[in-house]
VEXKOLFI-942532 format. One record per residue (C-alpha): x negated, y, z. Coordinates in pm, whole numbers, plus 32768, in hexadecimal, padded with zeros to 4 digits. Each point is the difference from the previous one (the first is absolute). Layout:
residues N
XYZ...
//
This chain:
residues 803
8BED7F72896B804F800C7EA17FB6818D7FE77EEA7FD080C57F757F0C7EEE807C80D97EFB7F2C812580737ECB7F63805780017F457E83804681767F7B7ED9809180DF7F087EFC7F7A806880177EB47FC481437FD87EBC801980C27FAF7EEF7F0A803E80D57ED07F6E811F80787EA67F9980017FD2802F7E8F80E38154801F7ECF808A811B7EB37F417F7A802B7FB17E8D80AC81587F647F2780957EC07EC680D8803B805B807C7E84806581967FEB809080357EA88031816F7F527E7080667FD77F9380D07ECA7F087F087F5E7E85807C7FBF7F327FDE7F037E63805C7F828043811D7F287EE67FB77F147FC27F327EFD7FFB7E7880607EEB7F3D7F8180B97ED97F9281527FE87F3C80847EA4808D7F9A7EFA810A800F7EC77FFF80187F6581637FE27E95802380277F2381627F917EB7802E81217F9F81227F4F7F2B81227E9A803B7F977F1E801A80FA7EBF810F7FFF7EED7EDF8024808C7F107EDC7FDD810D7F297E9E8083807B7F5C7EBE80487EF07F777F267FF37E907F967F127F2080AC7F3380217EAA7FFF81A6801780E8802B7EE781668071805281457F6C7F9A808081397FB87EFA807E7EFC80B5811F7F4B808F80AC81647E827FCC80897F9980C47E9280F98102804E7F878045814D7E637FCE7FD0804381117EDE814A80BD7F8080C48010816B80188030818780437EFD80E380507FE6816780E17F3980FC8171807C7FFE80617FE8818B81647F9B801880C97FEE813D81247F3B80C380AA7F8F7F667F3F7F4C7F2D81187FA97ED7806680247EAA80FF811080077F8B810380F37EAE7FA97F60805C80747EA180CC813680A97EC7804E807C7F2480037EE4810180927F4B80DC80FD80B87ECB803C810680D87FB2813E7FDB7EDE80EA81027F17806E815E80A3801A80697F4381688168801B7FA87FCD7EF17ED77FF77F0C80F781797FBE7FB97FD57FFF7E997F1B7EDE7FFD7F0180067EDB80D0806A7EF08016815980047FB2814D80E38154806A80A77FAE81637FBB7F9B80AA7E9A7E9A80927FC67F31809C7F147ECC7F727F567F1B800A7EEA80F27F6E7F39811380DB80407F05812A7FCD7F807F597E7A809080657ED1804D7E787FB97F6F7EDE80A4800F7E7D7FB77FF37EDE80CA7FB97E997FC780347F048146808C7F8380ED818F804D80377FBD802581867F4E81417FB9803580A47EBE817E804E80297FCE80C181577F3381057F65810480097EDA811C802B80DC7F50810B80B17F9380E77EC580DB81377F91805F7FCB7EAC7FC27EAD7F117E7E802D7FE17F857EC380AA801A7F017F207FE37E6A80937F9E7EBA7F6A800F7ECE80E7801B7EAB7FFC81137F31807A80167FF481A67FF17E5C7FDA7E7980197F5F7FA1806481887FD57E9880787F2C7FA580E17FD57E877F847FA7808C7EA17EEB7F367F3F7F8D81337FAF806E814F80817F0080BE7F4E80EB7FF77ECC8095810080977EDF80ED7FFF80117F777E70812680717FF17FAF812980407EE480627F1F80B37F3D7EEE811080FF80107F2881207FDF7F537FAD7ECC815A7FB17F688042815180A07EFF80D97F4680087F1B7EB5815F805A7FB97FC8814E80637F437FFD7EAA812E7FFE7F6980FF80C480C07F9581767FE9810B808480D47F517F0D81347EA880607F5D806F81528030804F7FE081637EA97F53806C7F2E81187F5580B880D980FC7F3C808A817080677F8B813480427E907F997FB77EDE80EC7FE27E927FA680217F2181057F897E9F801C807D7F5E815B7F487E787FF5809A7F0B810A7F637EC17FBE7EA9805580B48112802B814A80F87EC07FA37ECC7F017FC27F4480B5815381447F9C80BF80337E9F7F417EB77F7680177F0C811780EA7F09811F7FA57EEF7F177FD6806F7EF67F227FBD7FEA7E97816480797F827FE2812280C47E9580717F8E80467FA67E8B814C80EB80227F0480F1803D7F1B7FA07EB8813A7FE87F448074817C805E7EAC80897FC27FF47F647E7E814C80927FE57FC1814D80817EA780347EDE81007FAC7F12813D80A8805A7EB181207FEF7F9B7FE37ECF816080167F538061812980C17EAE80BA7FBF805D7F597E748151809D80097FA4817F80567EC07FF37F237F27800681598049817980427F5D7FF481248146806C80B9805E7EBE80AC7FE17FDF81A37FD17E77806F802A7FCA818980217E87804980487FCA815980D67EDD81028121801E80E37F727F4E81147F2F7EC9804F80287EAC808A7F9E7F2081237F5B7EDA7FD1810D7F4F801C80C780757F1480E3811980AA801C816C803580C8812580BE7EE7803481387EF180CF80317ED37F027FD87ED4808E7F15805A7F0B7EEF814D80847FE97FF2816D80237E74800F7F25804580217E907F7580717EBF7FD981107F527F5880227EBB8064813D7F317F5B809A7E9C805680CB7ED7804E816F7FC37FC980CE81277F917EEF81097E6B803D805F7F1C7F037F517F257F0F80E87F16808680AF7EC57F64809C7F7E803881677E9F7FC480C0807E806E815980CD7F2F80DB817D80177FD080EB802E8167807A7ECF7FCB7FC67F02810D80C47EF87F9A7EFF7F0E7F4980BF80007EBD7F0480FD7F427F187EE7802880C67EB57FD88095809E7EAD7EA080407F9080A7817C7FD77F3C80DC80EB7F5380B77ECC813A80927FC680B080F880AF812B7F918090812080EF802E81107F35810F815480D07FDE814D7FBA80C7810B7F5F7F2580D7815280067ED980867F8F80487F6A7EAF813580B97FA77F9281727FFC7EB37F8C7F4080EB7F5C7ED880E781277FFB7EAB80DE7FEC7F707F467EE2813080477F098090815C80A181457F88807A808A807581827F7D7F55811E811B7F3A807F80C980C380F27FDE7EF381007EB37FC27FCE7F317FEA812F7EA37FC57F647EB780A67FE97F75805A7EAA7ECE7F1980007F1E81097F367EA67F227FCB80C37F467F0E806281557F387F12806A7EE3808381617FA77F90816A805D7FE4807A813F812580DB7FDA80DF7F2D7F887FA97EEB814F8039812080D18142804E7F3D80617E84803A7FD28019817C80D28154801E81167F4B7F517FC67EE780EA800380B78127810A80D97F9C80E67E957F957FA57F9C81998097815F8093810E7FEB7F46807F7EC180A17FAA8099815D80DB81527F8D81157F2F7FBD7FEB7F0C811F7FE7812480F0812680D97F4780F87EC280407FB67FE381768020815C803F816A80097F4480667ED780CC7F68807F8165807B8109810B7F07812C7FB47F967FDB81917FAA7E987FC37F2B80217EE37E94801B80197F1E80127EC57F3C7ED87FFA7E9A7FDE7F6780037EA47F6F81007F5D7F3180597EEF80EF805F80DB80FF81747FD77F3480197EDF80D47F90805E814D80EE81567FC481307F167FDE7FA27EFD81137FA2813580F9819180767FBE80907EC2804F7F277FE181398057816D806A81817F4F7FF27FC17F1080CB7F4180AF80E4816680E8803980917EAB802C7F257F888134805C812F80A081837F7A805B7F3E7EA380A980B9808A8150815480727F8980FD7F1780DD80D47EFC7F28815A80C07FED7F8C813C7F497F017F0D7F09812B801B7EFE800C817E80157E9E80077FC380087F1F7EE780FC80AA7F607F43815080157EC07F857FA780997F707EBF808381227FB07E8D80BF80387F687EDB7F3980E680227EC87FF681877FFE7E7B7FA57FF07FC37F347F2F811F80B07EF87F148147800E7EE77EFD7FCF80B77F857EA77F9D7EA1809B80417EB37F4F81627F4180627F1C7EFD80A47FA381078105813E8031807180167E9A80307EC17FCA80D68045813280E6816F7FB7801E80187EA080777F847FF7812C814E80E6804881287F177FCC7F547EB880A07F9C810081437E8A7F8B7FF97F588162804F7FF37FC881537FAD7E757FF87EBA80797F107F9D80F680E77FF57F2C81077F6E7EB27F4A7ED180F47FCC7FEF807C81257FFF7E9280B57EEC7FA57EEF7F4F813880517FFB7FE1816F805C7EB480837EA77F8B7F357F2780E780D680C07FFD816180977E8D803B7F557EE17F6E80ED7F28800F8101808B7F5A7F1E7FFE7EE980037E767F8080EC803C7EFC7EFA80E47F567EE67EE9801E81247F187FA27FFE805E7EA87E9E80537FC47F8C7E857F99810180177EE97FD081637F8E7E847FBA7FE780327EE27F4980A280BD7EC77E9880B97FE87EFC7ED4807D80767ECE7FA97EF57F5980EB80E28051811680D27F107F7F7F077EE980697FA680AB816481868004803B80237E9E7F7F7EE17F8A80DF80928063814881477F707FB27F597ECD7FBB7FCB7FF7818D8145800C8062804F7ECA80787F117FC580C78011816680BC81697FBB80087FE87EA8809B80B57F747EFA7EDD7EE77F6A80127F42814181757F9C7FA07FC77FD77E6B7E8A7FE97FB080497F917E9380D781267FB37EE880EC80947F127F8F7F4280AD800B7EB08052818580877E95802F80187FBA7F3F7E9D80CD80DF7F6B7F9A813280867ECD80187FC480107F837EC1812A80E57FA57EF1810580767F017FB27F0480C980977ECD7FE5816980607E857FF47FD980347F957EBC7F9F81217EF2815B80BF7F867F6A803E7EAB7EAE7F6C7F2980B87E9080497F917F207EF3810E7EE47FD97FBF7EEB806480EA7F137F5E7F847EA580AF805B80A78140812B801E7F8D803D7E777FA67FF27FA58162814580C7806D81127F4E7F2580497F8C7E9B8081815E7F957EAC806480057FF57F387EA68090810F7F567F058104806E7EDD7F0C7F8980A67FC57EB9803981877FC77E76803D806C7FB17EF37F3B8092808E7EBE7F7F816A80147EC07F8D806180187F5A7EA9809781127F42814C7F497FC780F6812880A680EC7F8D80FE80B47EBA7FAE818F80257FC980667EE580CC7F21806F8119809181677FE381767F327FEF7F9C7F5681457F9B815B80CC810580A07FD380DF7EE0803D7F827FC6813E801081598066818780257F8A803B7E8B80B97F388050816B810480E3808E81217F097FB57F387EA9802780038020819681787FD27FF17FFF7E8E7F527F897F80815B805E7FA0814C8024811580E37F8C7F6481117EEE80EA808E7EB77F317F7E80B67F8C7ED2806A81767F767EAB8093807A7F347F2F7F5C80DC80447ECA7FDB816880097E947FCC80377FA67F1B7EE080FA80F47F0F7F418145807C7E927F4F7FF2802A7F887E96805581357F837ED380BE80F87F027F007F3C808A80747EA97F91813880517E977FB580B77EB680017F8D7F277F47814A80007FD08147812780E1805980BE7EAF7F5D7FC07F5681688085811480E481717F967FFA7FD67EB0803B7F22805A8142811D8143806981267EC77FE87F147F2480A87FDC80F180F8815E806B8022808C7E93803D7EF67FE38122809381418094814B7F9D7FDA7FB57EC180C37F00807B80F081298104805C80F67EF180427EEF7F8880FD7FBD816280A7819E800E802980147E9280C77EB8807F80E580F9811A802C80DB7F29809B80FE7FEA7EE280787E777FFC810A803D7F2C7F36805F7EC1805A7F557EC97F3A7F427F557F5D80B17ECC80857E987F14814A802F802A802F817E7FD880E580507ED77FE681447F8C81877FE37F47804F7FA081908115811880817F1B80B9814180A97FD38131800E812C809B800D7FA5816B7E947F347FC97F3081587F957F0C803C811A7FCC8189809E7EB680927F6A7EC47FBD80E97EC380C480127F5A7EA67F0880DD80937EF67F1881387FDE7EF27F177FCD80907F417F11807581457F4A7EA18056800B7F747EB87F8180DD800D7EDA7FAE818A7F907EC37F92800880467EF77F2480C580AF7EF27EDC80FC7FEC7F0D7EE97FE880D17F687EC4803281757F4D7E99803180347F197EAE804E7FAB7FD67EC1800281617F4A810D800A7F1D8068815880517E81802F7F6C804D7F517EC9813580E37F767F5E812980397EAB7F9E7F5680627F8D7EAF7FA57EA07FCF80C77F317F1F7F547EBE804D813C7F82810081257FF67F017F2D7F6C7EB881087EEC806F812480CE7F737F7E80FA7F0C7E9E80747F73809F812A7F1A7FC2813C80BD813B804D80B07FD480E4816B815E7FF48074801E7EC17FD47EC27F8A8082802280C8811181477F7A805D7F827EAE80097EEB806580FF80F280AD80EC80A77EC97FDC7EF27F1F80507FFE8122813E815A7FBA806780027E987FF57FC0803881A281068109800C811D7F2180CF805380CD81217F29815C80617FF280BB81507F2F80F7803480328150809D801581777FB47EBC804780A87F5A7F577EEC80A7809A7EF77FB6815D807D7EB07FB7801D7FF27F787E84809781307FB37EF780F380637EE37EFA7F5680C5801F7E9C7EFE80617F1F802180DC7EA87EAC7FFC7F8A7EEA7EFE7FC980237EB87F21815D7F557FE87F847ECB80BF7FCC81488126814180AA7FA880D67E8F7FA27F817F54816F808C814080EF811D7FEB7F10804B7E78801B7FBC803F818E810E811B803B81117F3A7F0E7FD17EB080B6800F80A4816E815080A67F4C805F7F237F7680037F048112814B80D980A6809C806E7EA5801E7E5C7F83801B7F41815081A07FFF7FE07F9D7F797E737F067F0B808680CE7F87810F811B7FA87EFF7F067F447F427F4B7F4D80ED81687F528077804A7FCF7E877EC47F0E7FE880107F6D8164817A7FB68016806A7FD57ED17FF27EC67F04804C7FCF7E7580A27ECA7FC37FC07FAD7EB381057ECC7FD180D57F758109803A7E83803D81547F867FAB80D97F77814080137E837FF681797F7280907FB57EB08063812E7F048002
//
């Protein structure tokens, strides 16, 4: 028994792992001969500056009164620039953002293990390309393109980590910051020849990354006041940050402006998805080089509306995709395209000769074949010569790797009839063929690993034929089919959370299809109560939730310290210290509070309850507060409702639910034989854990950053740590998991590597909690008896001898 655990934990552990091995490895190829325009570039340095957060229709907008509350950008682009609407994709976030503008690649899927800090993988970028380049910002973005650069040529200024707070007064100080430091850049480069020296040099880039438009947009919304005078504030700054660098190099004409945003912002307050205020921004760029406006009588192809509600549809209007952005910055001052780079040169926003745009798209082109050279020389070096095919597009790399691994197991099905006595030969010999081919293949260790394991556990045959039973027993007999049907409900539910409430609604009728109201009508109709309202929370919006803090009061007195936080940072005061003290407090105390009480079975549940729930309000925003109190409710009618559906069974010698102890030694000789019930009740409760992982969203909320739910314990921009608390907040309703291995092979083939992180976090979260449901139930199981059976005794009563 104990080897047979042993293998099954190693199995699932390493089908855990190797998700991230098979779906989230680097797209990068490294070792391409960068490209450059081999004519003279119009401009000697660039100056890129992004407004983080800011959305394409704050900037555009008009005031109600026709003037603009960004006058100097609406100058630039009514006379000296060219504008547009810089497309950005999934997902929607700070870092792959700025790689994008920057190193003219999208999202590197393998980062999602790295978080936000940094990519896992170097690249090249403007930067990298530039003779110098200096940065003033945030320290969540600056350092990754400094740690990526050959050499000691990127140069960054930021501001201490702890100014990113969320309950700021004002977090368009640091935007202040920002522009404060460049003039006290350029003024004491007055004075210092040798840096004087340096910034009359080509191929310099200053960059200006501004954060407060995004912190204030998350603190307080797109459409309050903070957020739209961020906006002012940046644009005042930007004329004069201008006017000294125009000062500085004696307006030489030889300076390239692009002003631009990493992504956008919902309307309430978040980002990482694909909506059309996250992924429309701004782009607004001017100077040497870039095409001057340029008015237009015919209609644009623009559909959208915007021409017209930004009073802009005089102006042409060049839209670019946010790659797009990298190869047009590295045009501008004659520096290689990043090798990476997977944008388009936009060339309406070019003003130079013909020859030298059609020089710019040659090197551009040329940049793009070099990546597919290289990505086609590694496959071929690491494929048999009969199993490679050239392939036209570059994502064929995938579908040449997944078509080998198929072609394996396709050999594999082939032995489905081999009788059980020669299975170990066959093993043995197909190990041997496997590790031959993949050693010719040059294949990672992790290979080895995936092909190999099926051999010492002797599961080649049991797959074959679990697919073959799936395969055929669906079509030919019905019947044996339930299982299948059995799990649907809950594998629905991790998709469309509404079938949360359809399940919920039938199992409200079970008592009285089961007969069972007739003999405890009170208990059925608390069953139904709670039911249906238990089924009310998944059709409750996952993200856009305003909080709603009175809700909140009506749950239990913990929800005081919520109110008290909202309070505050609706008032600008940051996050009081004692209410900070008392969240983390109670989240240290809740695991080891349960074991002060009784452990009687209502005594020690309703401990564990109230210690879980106080900590689950701490970290709740509105009406997802209620749903523990209605899942306990709920649970304690099931638990008694069951003891009912046992005596209709004709089990008199029950005991009564009072006088359980859970410290009580089990007697052995009392446990019942399993009954056909017992699947339903294993049903009823699968459907139940599902319901609390995913009734009210919260799986949602970690992958769509929102920082709303743990203002209670910190407001300084932290990701690990905020995230922790979330998957906490997840986990509250982890006790004891069963689910099986059909589901997780399922989740397995949904596991997505592209789209927004909210897209790529959810299949995630639904793979590791299906895993993870085998991998911890030995772990859980120790813990649940910990905080059922056992009891702290603080102080013990001294004997009293009586005479």
């Amino acid at each position: 028994m104990i080897t047979f655990f042993v293998i099954g934990l190693t199995v699932h552990v390493v089908f855990f792992i190797s998700i991230f091995d098979i779906y989230f490895t680097s797209p990068l190829v490294h070792g391409m001969t960068p490209h450059s325009t081999p004519l003279e570039p119009p401009a000697s340095r660039l100056v890129l500056v992004v407004a983080d957060g800011l959305r394409a229709d704050s900037l555009f907008t008009p005031l109600p009164n026709g003037s603009s509350r960004t006058p100097y950008l609406r100058g630039i682009i009514e006379d000296k620039g060219t504008w547009g609407v810089s497309h950005t994709r999934v997902p929607t976030e700070s870092r792959p953002g700025h790689v994008a503008l920057i190193a003219g690649f999208y999202e590197d899927v393998s980062a999602v293990a790295k978080g936000w800090k940094e990519n896992p993988v170097e690249f090249d970028s403007v930067f990298n390309e530039s003779r110098h380049t200096w940065c003033w910002g945030s320290p969540d973005i600056l350092p990754m393109f400094a740690k990526g650069a050959s050499g000691d040529h990127v140069y960054t200024h930021t501001y201490p980590a702890v100014e990113e707070d969320f309950a700021s007064t004002d977090a368009s100080k640091l935007d202040s910051w920002v522009f404060t430091q460049v003039k006290s850049f350029f003024k004491s480069a007055q004075s210092n020849s040798t840096l004087k020296a340096s910034l009359w040099e080509d191929k310099n880039v200053f960059f200006l990354h501004l954060l407060g438009i995004d912190t204030n947009g998350h603190a307080h919304r797109p459409m309050s006041q903070e957020y739209l005078d961020n906006i002012g504030l940046v644009d005042a700054g930007l004329a004069e940050v201008v006017s000294i660098i125009e000062d500085f190099f004696d307006n030489d004409g030889k300076t390239a402006y692009v002003f631009t945003s990493d992504h956008g912002m919902t309307n309430w307050g978040s980002h990482g998805a694909g909506h059309p205020s996250e992924t429309l921004t701004p782009l607004v760029a001017w100077g040497a080089g870039v095409q001057k406006a340029k008015g237009v009588t015919e209609p644009q192809p623009y559909n959208d509306g915007f021409l017209q509600d930004w009073k802009l549809e005089h102006l042409r209007r060049v839209d670019v995709s946010q790659a797009d952005i990298a190869p047009l910055m590295a045009s501008l001052i004659g520096v290689p395209i990043p090798v990476n780079s997977v944008g388009v040169l936009p060339l309406l926003y070019l003003n130079n000769s013909e020859r030298f745009k059609a020089e710019s798209m040659y090197t551009n082109a040329i940049q793009v074949l070099e990546q597919f050279k290289m990505k086609m020389m590694q496959k071929k070096e690491t494929t048999l010569s009969f199993l490679f095919t050239p392939y036209q597009l570059l994502t064929e790399s995938k579908q040449a790797e997944f078509t080998q691994k198929a072609r394996i197991l396709i050999q594999l099905e082939k032995y489905e009839d081999i009788p059980g006595r020669n299975l170990a030969r066959l093993c043995t010999c197909v190990a041997v063929v496997i590790t031959v081919f993949l050693l010719i293949q040059r294949s990672p260790i992790t290979y080895y690993i995936y092909c190999l394991l099926p051999v010492p556990v002797d599961t080649f045959k049991i797959i074959a034929q679990n697919f073959t039973c799936v395969s055929l027993t669906v079509r030919n007999k019905p019947g044996s089919c339930m299982a299948v049907y059995f799990c649907c409900p809950q594998v629905v539910s991790f998709f469309h959370r509404a079938m949360l409430t359809v399940g919920l609604a039938v199992l409200s009728l079970w008592p009285f299809l089961s007969g069972l109201f007739g003999k405890a009508k009170s208990r059925s109709l608390s069953w139904l109560v709670g039911c249906l309202c238990l089924a009310a929370f998944p059709l409750m919006p996952v993200v856009g939730r305003e909080p709603n803090i009175h809700l909140m009061l009506l749950v239990a007195v913990c929800a005081y310290v919520p109110s008290l936080t909202h309070s505050s940072l609706q008032q600008k005061r940051g996050l009081p210290l004692l209410n900070q003290i008392i969240s983390w407090s109670t989240l240290a105390s809740s695991i080891f509070v349960p074991l002060l009480s009784s452990t009687r079975l209502f005594h020690r549940l309703l401990s564990i309850f109230l210690s879980l729930t106080s900590t689950y309000l701490l970290l709740s925003t509105g009406s997802e507060a209620l749903f523990p109190p209605v899942l306990s409710w709920l649970m304690f009618v099931w638990i008694n409702i069951e003891q009912e559906a046992l005596l209709a069974q004709g089990m008199s010698s029950r005991q009564e639910l009072s006088t359980i102890d859970f410290s009580a030694n089990i007697d052995i000789t009392k446990i019942r034989q399993l009954k056909l019930d017992d699947i339903r009740r294993s049903y009823f409760f699968v459907f139940f854990i599902i319901t609390a992982f995913f009734g009210t969203g919260n799986i949602a909320s970690i992958n769509s950053f929102d920082p709303a739910s743990v203002y209670c314990f910190l407001t300084v921009f932290n990701p690990f740590i905020m995230g922790g608390l979330m998957m906490w907040k997840v986990l509250l309703f982890l006790i004891v998991l069963v689910i099986s291995d059909l589901m997780a092979l399922h989740f397995f083939f949904m596991v997505q590597d592209y789209g927004s992180w909210l897209d790529i976090g959810t299949s995630i979260s639904h793979y590791v909690i299906v895993m993870s449901m085998t991998i911890f139930l030995m772990l859980l199981s120790v813990v649940t008896h910990v905080l059922t059976s056992q009891r702290l005794v603080l102080w013990r009563q001294r004997k009293m001898h009586f005479p």
